[in-house]
N, C-alpha and C positions, 0 to 999 in steps of 0.2 A: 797529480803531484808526483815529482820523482822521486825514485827509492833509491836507497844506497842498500841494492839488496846481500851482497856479498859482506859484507860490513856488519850488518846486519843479523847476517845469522851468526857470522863470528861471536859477536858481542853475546845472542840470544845462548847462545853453547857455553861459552866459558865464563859469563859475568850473572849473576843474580840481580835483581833491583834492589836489591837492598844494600848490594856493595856497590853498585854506583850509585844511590843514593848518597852513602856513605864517601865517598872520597871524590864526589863533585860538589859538594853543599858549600861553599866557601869565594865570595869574587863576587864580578859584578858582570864579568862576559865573556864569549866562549872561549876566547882564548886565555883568560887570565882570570874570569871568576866562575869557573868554577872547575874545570873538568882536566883533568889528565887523560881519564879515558874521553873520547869522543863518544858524542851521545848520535845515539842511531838506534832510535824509534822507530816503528812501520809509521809511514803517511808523514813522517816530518820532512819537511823539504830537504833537499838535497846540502844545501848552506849549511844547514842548522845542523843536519844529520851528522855530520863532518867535525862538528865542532866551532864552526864560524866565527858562528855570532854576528854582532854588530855595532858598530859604533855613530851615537846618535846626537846631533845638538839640535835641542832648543831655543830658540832664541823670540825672545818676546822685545815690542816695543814699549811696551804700557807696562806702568811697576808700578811701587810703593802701594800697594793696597793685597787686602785677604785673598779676593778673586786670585789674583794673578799668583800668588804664594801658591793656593790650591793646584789650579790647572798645572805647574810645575811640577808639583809632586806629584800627581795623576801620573802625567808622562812621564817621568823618572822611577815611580814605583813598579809599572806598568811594564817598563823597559827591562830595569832589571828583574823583576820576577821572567822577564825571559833569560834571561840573562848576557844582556846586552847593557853596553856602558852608554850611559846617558848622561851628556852635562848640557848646566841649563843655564840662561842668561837674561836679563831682563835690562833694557834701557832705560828703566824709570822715565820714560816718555820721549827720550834722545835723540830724536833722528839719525844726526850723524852717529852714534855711536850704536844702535839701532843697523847702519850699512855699513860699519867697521867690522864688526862683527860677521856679519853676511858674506864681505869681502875672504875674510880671514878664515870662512866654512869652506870657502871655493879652494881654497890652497890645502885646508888642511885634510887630515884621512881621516873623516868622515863619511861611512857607508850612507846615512840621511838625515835631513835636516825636517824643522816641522818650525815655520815660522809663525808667528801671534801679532797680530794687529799690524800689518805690514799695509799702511793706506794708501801711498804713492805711488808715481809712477816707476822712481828709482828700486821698489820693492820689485815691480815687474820682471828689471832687467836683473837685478840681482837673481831672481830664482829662474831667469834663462841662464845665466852662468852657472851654477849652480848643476844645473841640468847638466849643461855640457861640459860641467868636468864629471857628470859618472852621476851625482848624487840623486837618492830618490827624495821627491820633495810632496810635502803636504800643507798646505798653510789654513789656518782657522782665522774667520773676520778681518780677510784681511782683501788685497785689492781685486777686484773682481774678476780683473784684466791678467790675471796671473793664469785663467784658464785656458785663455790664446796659448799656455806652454805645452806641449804635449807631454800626456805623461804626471801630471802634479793635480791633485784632488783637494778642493775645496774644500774646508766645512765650516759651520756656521752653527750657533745657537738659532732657530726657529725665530728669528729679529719680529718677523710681525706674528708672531704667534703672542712672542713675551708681550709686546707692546699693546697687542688686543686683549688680553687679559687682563689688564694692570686699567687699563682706559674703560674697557667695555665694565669693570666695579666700579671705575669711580663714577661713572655715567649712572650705574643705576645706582649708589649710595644717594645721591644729590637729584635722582630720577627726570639729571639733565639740564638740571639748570645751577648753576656754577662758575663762578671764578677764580680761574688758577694760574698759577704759575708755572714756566716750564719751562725746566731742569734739562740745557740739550749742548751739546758742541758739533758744529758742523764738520763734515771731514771725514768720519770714518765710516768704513762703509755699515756696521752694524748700526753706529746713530741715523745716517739717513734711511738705511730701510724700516729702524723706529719714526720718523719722522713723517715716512709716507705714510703710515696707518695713524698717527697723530693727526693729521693734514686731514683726512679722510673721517677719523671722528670727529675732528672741529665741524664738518662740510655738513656730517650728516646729523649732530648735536648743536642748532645754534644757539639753543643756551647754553654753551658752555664758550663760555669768553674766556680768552687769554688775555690776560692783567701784563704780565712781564714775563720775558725769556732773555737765558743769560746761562754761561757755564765753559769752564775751561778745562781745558786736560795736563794735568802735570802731574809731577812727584808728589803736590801738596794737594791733591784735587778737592779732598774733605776739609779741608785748612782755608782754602780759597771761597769756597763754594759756602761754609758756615759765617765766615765775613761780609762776603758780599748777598746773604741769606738776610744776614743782620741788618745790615745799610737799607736794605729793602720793606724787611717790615718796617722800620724808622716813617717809610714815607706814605706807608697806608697802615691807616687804623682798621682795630676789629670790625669785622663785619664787611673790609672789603675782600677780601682773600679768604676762600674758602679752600682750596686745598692746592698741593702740590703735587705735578708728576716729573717725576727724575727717572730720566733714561739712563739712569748706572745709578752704581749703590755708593761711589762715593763721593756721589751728590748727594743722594737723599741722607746717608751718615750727616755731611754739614747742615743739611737743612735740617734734619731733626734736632741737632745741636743748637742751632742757633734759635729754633721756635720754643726750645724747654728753656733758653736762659731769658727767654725775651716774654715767659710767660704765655704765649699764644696760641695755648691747648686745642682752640675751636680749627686751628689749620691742621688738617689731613695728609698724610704722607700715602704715595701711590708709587713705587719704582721698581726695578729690575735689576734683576740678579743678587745673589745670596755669598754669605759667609759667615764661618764663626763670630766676627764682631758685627754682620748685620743681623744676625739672629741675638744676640745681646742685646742690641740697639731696639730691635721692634718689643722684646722680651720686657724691657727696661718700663718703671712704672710713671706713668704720663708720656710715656712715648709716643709721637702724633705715628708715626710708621706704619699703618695699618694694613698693608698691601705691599707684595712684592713677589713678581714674576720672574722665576728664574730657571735654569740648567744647571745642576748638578758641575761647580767649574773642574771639580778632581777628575770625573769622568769623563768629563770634554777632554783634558788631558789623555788620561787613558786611550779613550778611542780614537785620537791624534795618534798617539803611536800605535795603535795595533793595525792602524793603515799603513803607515809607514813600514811596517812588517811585513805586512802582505806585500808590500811592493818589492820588498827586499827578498821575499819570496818566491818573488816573480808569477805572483796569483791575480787576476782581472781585478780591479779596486774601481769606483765609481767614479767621476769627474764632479762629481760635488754631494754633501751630505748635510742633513739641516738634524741637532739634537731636539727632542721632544720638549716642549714646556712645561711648566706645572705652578700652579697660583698659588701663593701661602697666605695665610692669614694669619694677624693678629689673635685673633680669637681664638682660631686653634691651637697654636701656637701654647697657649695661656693655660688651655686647659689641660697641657699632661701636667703630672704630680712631677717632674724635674725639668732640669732647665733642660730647654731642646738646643742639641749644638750638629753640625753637618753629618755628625754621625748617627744620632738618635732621631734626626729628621723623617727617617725613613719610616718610622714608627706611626707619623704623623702623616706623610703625604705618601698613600700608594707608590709605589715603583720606582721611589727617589734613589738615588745613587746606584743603583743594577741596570746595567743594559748588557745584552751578549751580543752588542750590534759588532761581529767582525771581530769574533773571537772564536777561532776556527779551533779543532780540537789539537790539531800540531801544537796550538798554542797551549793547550791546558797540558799537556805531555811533557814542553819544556818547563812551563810552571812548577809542576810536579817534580821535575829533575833537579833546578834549581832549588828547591825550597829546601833552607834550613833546620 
């Protein structure tokens, strides 16, 4: 990494850390939140060393639900504890408004963008523009095909990890013989790489029959998904439907909803990914939610941008990254003495929310400078 060594020692001669402490604590990025004096650490990249900073958008396609709330703040807390300005956006499922926004990155001064659930083709080209106006880019679940960019790093929640875990319980709850329901929307890339390890338990579990499959992605996805949950049980009685697997959590939210108002406690809930209101929801008393496979969504945030840092750093970054899974249960769940929420989770599931995946020590140094 390069030194600002001249800078350097000026600052080390004349300033204490405690007075730059002290009259950089305030802002949100190098030029404006925090520092009058330029911050120049030994090992901080030259940018940063300077006073730089950076300025970062977010922009998501998929909204209205917990997840996506989370992974926002991730990357925005994440950002500014470097202290870098970070604004964030979500489409609540928009398309078009989704590549307005992408449009509007490419024009605006924006040092990097870190895009969320970009499916299409039009995402592609968008993060080649992108590219070639300057910006460093990262995208999570989103189209595969953005790899072809040079320069932009992939990442992904562990799709058949979550899915193997969530499937490979319900398999041995039911020791294989089973009929379910499933909870899927074709189209994005995280549900189909759920879908091939789905496809692959059905192949190699023949008792395990799928009854019905059905699910959509929008603004109201728990709203939708609880209605047409309802419609469903209407057309088969107990004892045909033994359990549910929902490849997102605000599917299995409606389904749980709809099987506690319809009485139908014997149906099982098996799904993926977490949040404050999914851990309420599995927490809840007759809750069918038994099972749910997820990634930590604040920290998939975080490590979205602490790649995007590196790159602004101009340090090697990987061409693609997959976050570690981890299975929660019901039961454990049940058994602390408080209610478990995204933060006291950790208590419960080994290594939940901490990873130091690409959080280099430059970073801990601005951390430390910025913090109020």
């Amino acid at each position: 990494m390069k030194k600002k060594s001249i800078v350097k020692s000026v600052f080390a001669a004349t300033l204490s850390l405690s007075l730059l402490l002290t009259g950089c604590s305030s802002g949100n990025s190098g030029q404006t939140a925090g520092a009058k004096e330029k911050v120049s650490f030994e090992n901080v990249p030259e940018r940063f060393a300077d006073g730089e900073g950076a300025k970062i958008k977010v922009i998501r396609k998929i909204g209205g639900d917990d997840h996506t709330a989370q992974f926002l703040a991730g990357a925005k807390q994440e950002g500014e504890a470097l202290g870098f300005e970070v604004d964030v956006f979500t489409a609540n499922g928009d398309s078009a408004k989704f590549h307005d926004a992408i449009e509007q990155a490419v024009t605006q001064d924006y040092d990097g963008v870190i895009l969320s659930h970009g499916d299409d083709a039009a995402t592609v080209e968008g993060v080649k523009k992108l590219v070639e106006a300057g910006k460093s880019v990262v995208t999570f679940d989103s189209n595969p095909d953005v790899g072809s960019v040079e320069g932009v790093t992939q990442t992904s929640q562990d799709d058949e990890a979550l899915a193997k875990l969530a499937l490979d319980q319900l398999v041995k709850d039911f020791n294989g013989e089973a009929n379910i329901v499933y909870l899927w929307v074709d189209g994005f890339p995280p549900m189909v790489r759920r879908n091939a390890v789905y496809k692959d338990t059905l192949s190699d579990n023949p008792g395990i029959k799928e009854v019905e499959r059905f699910g959509v992605a929008a603004a109201d996805t728990s709203v939708q998904t609880q209605n047409a949950v309802a419609a469903m049980l209407n057309k088969h009685k107990k004892g045909e439907i033994d359990a549910i697997f929902a490849t997102w959590d605000a599917f299995a939210i409606g389904a749980a909803r709809a099987i506690q108002e319809a009485g139908r406690d014997e149906i099982k809930i098996y799904g993926i990914d977490v949040s404050n209101a999914d851990l309420q929801e599995i927490q809840a008393e007759e809750s069918p939610w038994k099972y749910t496979a997820a990634v930590d969504p604040k920290l998939i945030g975080a490590v979205n941008l602490r790649l995007l840092a590196k790159k602004l750093a101009g340090e090697e970054t990987p061409e693609t990254y997959d976050l570690e899974a981890s299975l929660i249960s019901q039961e454990e769940l049940r058994k602390s003495d408080q209610a478990v929420n995204m933060v006291n989770l950790a208590d419960i599931i080994e290594g939940w929310g901490t990873s130091s995946a690409f959080e280099e020590d430059w970073m801990k140094v601005l951390k430390e400078h910025y913090q109020k």
